[in-house]
C-alpha positions as CSV (number, residue, x, y, z in Angstrom):
1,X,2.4,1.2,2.1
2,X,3.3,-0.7,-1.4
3,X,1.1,-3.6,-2.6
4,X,2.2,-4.3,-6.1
5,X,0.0,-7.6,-6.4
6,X,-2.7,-5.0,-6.6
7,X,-3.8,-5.5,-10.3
8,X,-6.9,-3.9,-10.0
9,X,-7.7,-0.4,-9.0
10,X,-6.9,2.5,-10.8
11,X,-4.6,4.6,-8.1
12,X,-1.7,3.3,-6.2
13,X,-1.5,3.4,-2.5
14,X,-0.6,6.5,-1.1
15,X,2.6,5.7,1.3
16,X,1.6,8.7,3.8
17,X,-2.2,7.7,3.6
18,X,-2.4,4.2,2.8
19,X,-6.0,3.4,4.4
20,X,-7.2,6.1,2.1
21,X,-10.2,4.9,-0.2
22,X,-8.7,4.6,-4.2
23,X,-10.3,4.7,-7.5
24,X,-11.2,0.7,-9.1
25,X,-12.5,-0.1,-12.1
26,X,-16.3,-1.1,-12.6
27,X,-16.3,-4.4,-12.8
28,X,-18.4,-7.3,-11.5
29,X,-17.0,-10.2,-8.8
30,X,-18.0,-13.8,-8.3
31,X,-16.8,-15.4,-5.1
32,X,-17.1,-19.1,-4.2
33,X,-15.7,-20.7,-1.0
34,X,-14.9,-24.1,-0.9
35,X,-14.3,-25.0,2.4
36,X,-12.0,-22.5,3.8
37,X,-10.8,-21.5,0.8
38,X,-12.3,-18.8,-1.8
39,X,-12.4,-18.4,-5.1
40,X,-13.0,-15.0,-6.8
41,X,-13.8,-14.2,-10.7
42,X,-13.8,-10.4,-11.6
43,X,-14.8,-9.0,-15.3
44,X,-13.2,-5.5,-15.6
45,X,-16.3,-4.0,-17.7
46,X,-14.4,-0.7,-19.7
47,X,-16.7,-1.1,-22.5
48,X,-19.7,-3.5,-22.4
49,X,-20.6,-3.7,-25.9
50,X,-17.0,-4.7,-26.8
51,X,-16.2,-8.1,-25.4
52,X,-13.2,-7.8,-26.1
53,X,-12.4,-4.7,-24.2
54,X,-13.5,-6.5,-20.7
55,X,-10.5,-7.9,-19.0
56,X,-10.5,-10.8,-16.3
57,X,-9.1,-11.0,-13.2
58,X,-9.0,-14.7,-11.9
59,X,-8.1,-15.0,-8.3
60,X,-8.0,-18.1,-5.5
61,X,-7.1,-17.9,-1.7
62,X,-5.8,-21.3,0.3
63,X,-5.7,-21.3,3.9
64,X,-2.7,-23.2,4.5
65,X,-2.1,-23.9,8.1
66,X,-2.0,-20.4,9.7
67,X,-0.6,-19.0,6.6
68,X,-3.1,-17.5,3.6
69,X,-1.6,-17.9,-0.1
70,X,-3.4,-16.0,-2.9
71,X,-2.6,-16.7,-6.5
72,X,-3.9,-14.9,-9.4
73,X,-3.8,-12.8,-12.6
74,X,-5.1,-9.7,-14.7
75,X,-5.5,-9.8,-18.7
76,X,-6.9,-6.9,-20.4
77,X,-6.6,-5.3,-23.9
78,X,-3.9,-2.9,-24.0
79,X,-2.5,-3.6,-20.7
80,X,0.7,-6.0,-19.8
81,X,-0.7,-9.5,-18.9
82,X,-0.1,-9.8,-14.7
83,X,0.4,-12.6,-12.7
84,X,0.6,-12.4,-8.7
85,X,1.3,-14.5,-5.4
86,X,0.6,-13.3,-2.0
87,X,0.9,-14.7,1.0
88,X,0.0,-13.9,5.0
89,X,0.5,-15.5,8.3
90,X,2.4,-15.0,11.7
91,X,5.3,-15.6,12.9
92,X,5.5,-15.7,16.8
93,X,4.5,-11.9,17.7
94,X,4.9,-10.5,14.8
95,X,2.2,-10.7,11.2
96,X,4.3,-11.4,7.9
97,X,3.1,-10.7,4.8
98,X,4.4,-10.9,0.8
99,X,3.4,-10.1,-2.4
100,X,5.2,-11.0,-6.1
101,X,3.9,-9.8,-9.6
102,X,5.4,-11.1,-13.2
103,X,4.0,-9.3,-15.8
104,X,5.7,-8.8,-19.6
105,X,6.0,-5.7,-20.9
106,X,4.6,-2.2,-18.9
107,X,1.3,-0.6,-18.9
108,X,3.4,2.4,-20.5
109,X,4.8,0.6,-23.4
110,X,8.2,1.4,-22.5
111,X,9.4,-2.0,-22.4
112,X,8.4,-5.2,-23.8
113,X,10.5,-8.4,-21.7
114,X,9.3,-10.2,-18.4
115,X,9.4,-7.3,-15.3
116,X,9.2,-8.5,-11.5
117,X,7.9,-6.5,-9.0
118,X,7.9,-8.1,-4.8
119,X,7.6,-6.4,-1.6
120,X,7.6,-8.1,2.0
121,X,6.9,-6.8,5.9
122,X,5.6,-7.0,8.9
123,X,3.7,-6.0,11.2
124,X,3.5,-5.9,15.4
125,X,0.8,-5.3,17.1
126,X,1.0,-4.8,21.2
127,X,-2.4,-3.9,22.1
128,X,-2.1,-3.4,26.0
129,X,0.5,-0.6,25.2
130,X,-2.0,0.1,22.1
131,X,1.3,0.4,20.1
132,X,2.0,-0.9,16.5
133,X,4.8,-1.2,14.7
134,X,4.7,-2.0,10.5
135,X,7.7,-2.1,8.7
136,X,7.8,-3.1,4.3
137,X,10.5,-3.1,1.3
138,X,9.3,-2.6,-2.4
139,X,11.5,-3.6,-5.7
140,X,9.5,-1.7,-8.1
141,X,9.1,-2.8,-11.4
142,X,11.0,-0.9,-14.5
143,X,8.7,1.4,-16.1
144,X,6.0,1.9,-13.4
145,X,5.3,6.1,-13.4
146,X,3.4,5.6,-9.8
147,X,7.3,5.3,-8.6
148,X,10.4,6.5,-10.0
149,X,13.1,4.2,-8.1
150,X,13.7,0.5,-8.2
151,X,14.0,0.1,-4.4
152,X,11.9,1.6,-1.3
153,X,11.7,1.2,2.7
154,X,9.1,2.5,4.3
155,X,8.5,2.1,8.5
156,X,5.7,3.3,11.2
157,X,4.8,3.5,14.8
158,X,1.5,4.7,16.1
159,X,1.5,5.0,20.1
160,X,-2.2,5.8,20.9
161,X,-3.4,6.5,24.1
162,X,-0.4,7.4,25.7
163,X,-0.8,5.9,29.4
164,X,-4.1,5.7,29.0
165,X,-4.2,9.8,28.2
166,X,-6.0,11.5,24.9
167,X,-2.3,12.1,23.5
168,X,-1.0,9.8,20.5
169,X,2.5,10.0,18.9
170,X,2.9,9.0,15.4
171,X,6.1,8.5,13.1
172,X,6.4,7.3,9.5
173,X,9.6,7.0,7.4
174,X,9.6,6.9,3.8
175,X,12.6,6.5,1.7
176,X,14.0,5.9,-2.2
177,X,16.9,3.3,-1.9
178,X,18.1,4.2,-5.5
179,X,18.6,7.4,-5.5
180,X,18.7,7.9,-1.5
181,X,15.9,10.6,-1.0
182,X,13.7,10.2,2.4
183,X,11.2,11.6,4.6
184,X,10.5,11.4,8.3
185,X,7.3,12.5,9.4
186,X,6.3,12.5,13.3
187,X,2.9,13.5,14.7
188,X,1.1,14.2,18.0
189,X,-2.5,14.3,18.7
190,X,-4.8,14.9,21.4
191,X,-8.2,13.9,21.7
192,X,-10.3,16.6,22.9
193,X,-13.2,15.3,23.1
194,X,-15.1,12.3,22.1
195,X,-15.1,13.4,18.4
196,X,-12.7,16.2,18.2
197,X,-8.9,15.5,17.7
198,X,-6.4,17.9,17.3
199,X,-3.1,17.2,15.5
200,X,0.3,19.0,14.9
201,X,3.2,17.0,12.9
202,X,6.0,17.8,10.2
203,X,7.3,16.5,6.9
204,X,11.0,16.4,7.0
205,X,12.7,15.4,3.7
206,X,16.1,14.5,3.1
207,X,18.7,13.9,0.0
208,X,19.3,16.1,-2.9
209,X,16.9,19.1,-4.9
210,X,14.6,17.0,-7.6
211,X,15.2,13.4,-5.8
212,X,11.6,11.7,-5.0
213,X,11.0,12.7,-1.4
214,X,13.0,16.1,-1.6
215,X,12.2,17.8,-4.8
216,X,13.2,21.2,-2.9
217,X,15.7,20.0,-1.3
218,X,15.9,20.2,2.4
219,X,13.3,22.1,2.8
220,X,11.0,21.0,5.9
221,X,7.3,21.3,6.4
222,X,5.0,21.7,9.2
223,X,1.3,20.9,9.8
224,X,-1.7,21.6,12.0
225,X,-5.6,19.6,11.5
226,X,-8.5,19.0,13.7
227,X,-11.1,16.8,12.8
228,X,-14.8,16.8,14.5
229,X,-17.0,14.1,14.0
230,X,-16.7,12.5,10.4
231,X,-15.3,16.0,9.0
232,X,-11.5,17.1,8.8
233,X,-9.9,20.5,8.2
């Protein structure tokens, strides 16, 4: 839902669509593995016939054990100077995961001192009831437009194939710690056929007029899709 060690493309994750594809910069990569680690070099090419308008990214992934650390960082002209630590592995059933940023000053100028931005969840995955379970908590950095609060919780379940039927049951919970705004958001589908789903859900908001996830208020909202094939509408 959140992934603030992302230092490289251009849009944020979108909480209620987070396996969407997102804008990235052109740039060029360079991996190399040593053993069964990686190491990754990307040049961030804004303008190519001013060197010093390309930024670099530096990046390096450790296996450690069953865990995976990532350390690396982003300096480009005219942007805040980023460093970032990730880091994956399980823990009995469930799939932990991390991610820290320090970077000084904003992208926006507004301040100029050391800013921290972390988030941590997990995941559970139970695939002979095909159901999965993904919970994550964001401290936002000061000064990042992408979100106005400093504190966020966000939640899922996804129960596909209901007892082995063409029905799925959805829910996602989003919600602003800081200035206590929310939104639960539960789905159904049904498989028709091989390639054509229908699906009914609504967007119910909470908290006061003009917070993040109610801007009118309590004011819910309903939806119906079908998607055929590759297409949706």
């Amino acid at each position: 839902f959140f992934s603030p060690a992302d230092v490289l493309n251009l849009v944020s994750i979108d909480p209620e669509d987070p396996t969407a594809e997102r804008e990235g910069p052109v740039s060029l990569k360079a991996q190399v593995p040593f053993g069964q680690h990686n190491a990754y070099l990307y040049l961030i090419a804004n303008d190519i016939l001013h060197p010093a308008e390309i930024g670099i990214a530096p990046k390096v992934e450790l296996v450690i054990g069953g865990y995976e650390l990532g350390l690396g960082g982003l300096y480009q002209k005219g942007l805040a100077p980023k460093a970032m630590v990730t880091v994956t592995g399980p823990l009995g059933d469930l799939d932990l995961f991390g991610e820290a940023v320090v970077q000084y000053g904003s992208d926006y100028g507004i301040e100029d001192r050391w800013l921290f931005s972390g988030s941590a969840g997990a995941t559970y995955l139970n695939p002979d009831w095909n159901l999965l379970l993904c919970c994550q908590y964001f401290n936002n950095r000061a000064g990042d437009l992408a979100y106005t609060g400093r504190h966020y919780l966000a939640a899922s379940a996804s129960w596909s194939k209901i007892f082995d039927s063409d029905v799925s049951l959805s829910l996602l919970y989003l919600a602003n710690l800081a200035d206590g705004s929310g939104m639960v958001q539960p789905s159904i589908s049904w498989a028709l056929l091989e390639h054509a789903t229908l699906s009914l859900g609504a967007r119910l908001p909470y908290g006061e007029a003009g917070d993040e996830y109610a801007p009118m208020g309590l004011a819910p909202g309903f939806w119906i899709g079908a998607t055929l094939g590759a297409g949706k509408f």
